[in-house]
N, C-alpha and C positions, 0 to 999 in steps of 0.2 A: 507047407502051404496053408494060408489063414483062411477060415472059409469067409463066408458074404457077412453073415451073422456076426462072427467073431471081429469082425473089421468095422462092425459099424459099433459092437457094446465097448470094445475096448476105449477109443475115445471116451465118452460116457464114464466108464469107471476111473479113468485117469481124470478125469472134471471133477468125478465127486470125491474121489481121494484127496485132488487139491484142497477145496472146499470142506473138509472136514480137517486135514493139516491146519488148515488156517483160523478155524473155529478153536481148533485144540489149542493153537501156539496164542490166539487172541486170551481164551482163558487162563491160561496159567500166567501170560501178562498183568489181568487185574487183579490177578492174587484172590488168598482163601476168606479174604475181606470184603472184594465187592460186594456192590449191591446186587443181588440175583432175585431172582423170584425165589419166593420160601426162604429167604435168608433172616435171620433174629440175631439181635446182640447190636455190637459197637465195633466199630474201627479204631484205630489209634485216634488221640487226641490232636487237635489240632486243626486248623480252618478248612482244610479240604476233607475232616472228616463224615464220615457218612454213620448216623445212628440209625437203627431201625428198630421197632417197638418190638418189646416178647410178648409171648400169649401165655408166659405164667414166672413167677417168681422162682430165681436160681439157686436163692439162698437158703442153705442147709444146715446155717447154724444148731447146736441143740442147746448152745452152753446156758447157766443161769447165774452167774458171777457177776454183779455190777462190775461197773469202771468204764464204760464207755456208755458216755452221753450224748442228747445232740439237742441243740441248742437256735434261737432266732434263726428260724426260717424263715424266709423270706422269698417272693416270688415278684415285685414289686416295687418300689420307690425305696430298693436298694439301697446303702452305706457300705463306704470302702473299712471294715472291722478295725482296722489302725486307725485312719484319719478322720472319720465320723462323715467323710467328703460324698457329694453324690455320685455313684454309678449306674453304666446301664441295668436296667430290668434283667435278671437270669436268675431262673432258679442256685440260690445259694443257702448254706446250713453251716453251724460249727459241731465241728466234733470236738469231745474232751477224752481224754483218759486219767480216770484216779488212778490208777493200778501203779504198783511199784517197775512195772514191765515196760518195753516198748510197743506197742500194737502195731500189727504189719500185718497184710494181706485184709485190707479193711475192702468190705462192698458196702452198694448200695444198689437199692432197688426201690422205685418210685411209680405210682401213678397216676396220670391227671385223669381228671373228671370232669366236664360240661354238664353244671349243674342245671341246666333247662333243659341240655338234649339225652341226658342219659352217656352220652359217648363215652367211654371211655380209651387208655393207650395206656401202655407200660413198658418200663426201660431199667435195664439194668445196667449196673458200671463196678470194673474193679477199680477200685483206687489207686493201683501200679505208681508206685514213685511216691506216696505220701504212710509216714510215720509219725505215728505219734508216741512221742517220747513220757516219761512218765509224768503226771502233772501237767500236760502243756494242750492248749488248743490248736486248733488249725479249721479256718474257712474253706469249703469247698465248693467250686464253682461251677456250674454246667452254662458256658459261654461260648465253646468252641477257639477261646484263647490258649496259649501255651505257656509251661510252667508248671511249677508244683501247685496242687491243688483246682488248677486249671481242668475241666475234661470235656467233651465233645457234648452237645446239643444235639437234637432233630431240629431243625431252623423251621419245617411244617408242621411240629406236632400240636395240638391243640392249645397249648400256652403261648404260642405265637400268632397261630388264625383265628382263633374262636373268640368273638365278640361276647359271649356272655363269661359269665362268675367261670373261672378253672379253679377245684380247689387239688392240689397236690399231696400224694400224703407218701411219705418218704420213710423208710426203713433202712436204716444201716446195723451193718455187722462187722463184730472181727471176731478170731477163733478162740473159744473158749470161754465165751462175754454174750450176757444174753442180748438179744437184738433190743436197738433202741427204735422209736418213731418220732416222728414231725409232721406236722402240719401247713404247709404255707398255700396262700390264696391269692388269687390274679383278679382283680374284683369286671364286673360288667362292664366294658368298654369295647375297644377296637383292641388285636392281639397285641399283644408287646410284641416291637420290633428290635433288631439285634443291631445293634448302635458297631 
């Protein structure tokens, strides 16, 4: 026999048992990628991705061997590296490798800057899917397009809203090769918008 008490919690916990089932089964739906609160890093590449800024740089290179360069940065009235043709505004760089090797497992880690406000945001990225063979270049692009060389954007980060000067300053690595830097700049206007 159930007393008074136990007839009225019982309901109650079977609500909130529902209700936590459905929280649990919603999370492991959006995967270890969504966007959560506290969450840093990237999602996979591609238009539905979601970047979010780090609060410090991942990269733990220690190497000191040239052969990986990096080259026309750009952040701004863009060129397609083959055709000389116009494209949209995104932050884009070339990587080189001298080395007689192929270089795999390449990052990059970047930060803009809002040179009247102080603000700062930082982003890091593997470059998963891009090799660079020995002697050879390759452009890489942060547009949110797919592709080799292609990788995911923040579409809010300050190179898209921030009306004054962003200037970008870019750090790439591969293992064993001391890290190289770049420079590229979004001059004072309205943000660049993603075409």
């Amino acid at each position: 026999m159930k007393t008074p008490a136990l007839k009225k919690i019982l309901p109650l916990a079977l609500i909130a048992i529902a209700i936590l089932s459905a929280i649990l089964i919603w999370q492991g739906a959006s995967g270890p990628g969504s966007p959560t609160a506290g969450t840093t890093g990237t999602a996979a590449a591609g238009p539905a991705a979601t970047v979010l800024p780090v609060t410090k740089n991942p990269i733990t290179a220690t190497g000191t061997a040239p052969g990986l360069t990096i080259s026309k940065a750009k952040a701004e009235d863009n060129t397609d590296p083959q055709t000389n043709a116009a494209v949209p505004d995104r932050l884009q760089f070339t990587l080189s490798n001298s080395t007689p090797a192929p270089l795999t497992g390449l990052e990059v880690y970047y930060t803009m800057k809002d040179t009247a406000t102080g603000q700062t945001e930082s982003y890091y990225q593997k470059l998963d899917g891009l090799t660079l063979a020995p002697d050879t270049s390759a452009t890489v692009y942060f547009d949110n397009a797919t592709g080799t060389g292609h990788y995911p954007e923040n579409k809010y980060s300050l190179y898209r809203t921030s009306t004054n000067e962003v200037k970008i300053n870019v750090e790439a690595a591969a293992p064993g090769l001391a890290p190289v830097t770049a420079t590229a700049t979004k001059a004072k206007g309205t943000g660049e918008k993603i075409d």
